[in-house]
TORMI-573062 format. One line per 3 residues: number of its first residue (from 1); their letters; for each residue x, y, z of C-alpha. Coordinates in nm, 4 decimals. Example, Ala and Ser with C-alpha at 12.3 -4.5 7.8 and 13.67 -1.06 7.14 Angstrom:
% residues 2
1) as) 1.2300/-0.4500/0.7800; 1.3670/-0.1060/0.7140
% end
This chain:
% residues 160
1) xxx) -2.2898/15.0616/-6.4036; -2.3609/15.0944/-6.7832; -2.6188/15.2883/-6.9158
4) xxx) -2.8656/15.0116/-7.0589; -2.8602/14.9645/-6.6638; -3.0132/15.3327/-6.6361
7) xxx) -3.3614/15.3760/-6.5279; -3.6129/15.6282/-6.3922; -3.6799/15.6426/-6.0681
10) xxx) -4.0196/15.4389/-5.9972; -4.3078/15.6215/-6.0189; -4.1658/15.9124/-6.1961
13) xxx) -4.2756/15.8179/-6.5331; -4.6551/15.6931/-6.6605; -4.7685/15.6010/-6.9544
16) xxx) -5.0240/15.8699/-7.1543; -5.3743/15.7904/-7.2062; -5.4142/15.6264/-7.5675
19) xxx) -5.7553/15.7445/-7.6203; -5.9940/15.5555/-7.8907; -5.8263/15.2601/-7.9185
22) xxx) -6.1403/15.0446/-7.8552; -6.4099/14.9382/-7.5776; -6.1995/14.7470/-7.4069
25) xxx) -5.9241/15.0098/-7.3311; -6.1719/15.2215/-7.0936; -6.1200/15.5256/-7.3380
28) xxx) -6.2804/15.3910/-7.6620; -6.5797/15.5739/-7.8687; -6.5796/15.9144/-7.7542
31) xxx) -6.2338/15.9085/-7.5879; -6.3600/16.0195/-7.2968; -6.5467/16.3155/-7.4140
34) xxx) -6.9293/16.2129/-7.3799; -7.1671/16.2306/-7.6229; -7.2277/16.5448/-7.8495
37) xxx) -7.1290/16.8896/-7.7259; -6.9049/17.2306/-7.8256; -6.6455/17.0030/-7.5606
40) xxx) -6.6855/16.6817/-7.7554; -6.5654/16.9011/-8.1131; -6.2120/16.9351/-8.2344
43) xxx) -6.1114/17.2594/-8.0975; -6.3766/17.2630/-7.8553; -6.4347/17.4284/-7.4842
46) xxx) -6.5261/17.7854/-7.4202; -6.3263/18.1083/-7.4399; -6.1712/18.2654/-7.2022
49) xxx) -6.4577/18.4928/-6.9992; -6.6916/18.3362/-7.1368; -7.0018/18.2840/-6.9064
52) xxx) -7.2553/18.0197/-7.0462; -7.4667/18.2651/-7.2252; -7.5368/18.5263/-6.9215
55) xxx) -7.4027/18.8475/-6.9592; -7.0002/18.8456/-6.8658; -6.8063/19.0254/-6.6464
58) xxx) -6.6338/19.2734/-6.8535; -6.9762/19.3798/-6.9885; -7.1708/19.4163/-6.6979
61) xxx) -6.9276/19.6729/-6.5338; -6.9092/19.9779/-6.5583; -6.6656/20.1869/-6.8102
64) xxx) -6.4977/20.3851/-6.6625; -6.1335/20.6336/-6.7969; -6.0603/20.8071/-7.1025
67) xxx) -5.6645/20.8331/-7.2443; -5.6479/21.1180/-7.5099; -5.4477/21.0916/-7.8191
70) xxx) -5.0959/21.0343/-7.7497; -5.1756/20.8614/-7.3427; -5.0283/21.0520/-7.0657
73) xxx) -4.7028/21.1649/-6.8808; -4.6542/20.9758/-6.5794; -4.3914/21.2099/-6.3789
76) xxx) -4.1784/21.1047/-6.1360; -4.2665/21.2785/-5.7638; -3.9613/21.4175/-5.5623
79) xxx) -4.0995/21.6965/-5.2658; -3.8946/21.9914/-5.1880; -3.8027/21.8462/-4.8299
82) xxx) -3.5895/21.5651/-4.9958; -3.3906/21.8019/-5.2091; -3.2741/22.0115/-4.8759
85) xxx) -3.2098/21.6748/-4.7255; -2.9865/21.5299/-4.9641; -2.8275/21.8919/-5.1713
88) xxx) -2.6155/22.1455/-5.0174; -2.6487/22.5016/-5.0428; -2.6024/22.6176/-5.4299
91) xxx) -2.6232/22.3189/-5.5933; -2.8140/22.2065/-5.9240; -3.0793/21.9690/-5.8928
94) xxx) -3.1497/21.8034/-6.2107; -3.2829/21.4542/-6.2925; -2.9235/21.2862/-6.3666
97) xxx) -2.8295/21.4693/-6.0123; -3.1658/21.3372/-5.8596; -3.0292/20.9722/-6.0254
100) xxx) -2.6887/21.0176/-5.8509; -2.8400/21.0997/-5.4741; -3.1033/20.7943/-5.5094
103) xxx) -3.3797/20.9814/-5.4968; -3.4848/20.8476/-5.8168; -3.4528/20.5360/-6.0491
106) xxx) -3.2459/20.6313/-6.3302; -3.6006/20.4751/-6.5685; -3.7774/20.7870/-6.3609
109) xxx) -3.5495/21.0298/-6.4925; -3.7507/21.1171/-6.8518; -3.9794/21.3514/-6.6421
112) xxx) -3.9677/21.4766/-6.2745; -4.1835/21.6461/-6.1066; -4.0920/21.8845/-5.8147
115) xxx) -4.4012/21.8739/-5.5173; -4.3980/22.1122/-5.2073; -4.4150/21.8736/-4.9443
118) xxx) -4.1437/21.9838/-4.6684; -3.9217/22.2827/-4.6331; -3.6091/22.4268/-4.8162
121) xxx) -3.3429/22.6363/-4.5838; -3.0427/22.7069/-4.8645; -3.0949/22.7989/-5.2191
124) xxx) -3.0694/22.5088/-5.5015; -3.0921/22.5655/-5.8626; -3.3541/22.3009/-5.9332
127) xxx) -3.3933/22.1924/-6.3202; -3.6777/21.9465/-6.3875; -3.9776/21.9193/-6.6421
130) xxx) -4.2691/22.0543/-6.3433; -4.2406/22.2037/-6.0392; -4.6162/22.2870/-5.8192
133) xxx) -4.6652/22.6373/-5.7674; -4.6148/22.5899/-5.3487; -4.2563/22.4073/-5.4269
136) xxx) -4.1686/22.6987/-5.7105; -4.2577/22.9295/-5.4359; -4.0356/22.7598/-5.1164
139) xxx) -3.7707/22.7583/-5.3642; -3.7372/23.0987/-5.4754; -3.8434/23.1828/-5.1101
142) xxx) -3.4824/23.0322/-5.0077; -3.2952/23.2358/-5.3250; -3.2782/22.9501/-5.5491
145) xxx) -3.3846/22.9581/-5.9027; -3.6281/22.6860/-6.1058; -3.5556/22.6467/-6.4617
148) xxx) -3.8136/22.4093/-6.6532; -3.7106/22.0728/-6.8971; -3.8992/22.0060/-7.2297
151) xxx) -4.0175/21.6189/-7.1329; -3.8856/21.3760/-7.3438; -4.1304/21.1002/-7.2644
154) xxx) -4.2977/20.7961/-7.4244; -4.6097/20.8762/-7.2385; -4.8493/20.5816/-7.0907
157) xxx) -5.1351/20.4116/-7.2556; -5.0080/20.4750/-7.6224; -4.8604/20.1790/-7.8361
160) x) -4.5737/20.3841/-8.0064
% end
């Protein structure tokens, strides 16, 4: 076998539709396009939502949101319940620690936010950015102590 003996497999290739090349060719005069029209123009065809004239989609639904200057935190949820699950008595819980035990993705770990789902037994020193009043409360219930993070987050919805 040489390679002038190459060839594509049949059917695999087809040849592309020379368009105005005449009457006889099937595809002459308007190339297919029909007579007149924003399709028949040089850059023609619609854009994208648009609906003929009637009143599109994105207009006739309701608004509905507001994001303030600067967007907002997004906070990663861990409940009191997993922290007695998965730290011993005395130990710190902070986001790198939360990271460590899987609880968390290490992208989650900018700012954490302690909920009071569950029940703590020992005491944990627990050091995240928020903490709900009913988890603050279980935890210093059980002797531990909650020191609060400054966030250090790119929050959502801004382009910064």
């Amino acid at each position: 076998m040489r390679i002038e003996d190459l060839r594509p497999a049949p059917g695999s290739t087809k040849n592309r539709k020379r368009l105005g090349r005449g009457r006889a060719s099937g595809q002459g005069k308007t190339s297919g396009k029909g007579n007149k029209g924003f399709n028949a123009r040089s850059g023609g065809g619609v854009r994208v939502g648009f609906e003929g004239g009637q009143m599109p989609l994105y207009r006739r639904l309701p608004k509905r949101g507001f994001l303030p200057y600067g967007g907002k935190t997004e906070f990663t949820i861990v409940n009191v319940g997993e922290l007695a699950a998965r730290f011993g008595l005395g130990s710190v819980v902070d986001p790198d620690a939360l990271v460590s035990s899987g609880l968390i993705r290490k992208s989650g770990r900018s700012a954490v936010k302690i909920l009071g789902d569950g029940d703590v037994a020992h005491a944990l020193t627990v050091r995240v950015h928020k903490v709900s009043e009913s988890a603050k409360q279980k935890l210093e219930a059980a002797g531990g102590q909650v020191e609060l993070l400054v966030a250090r987050t790119k929050a959502v919805g801004t382009s910064k």
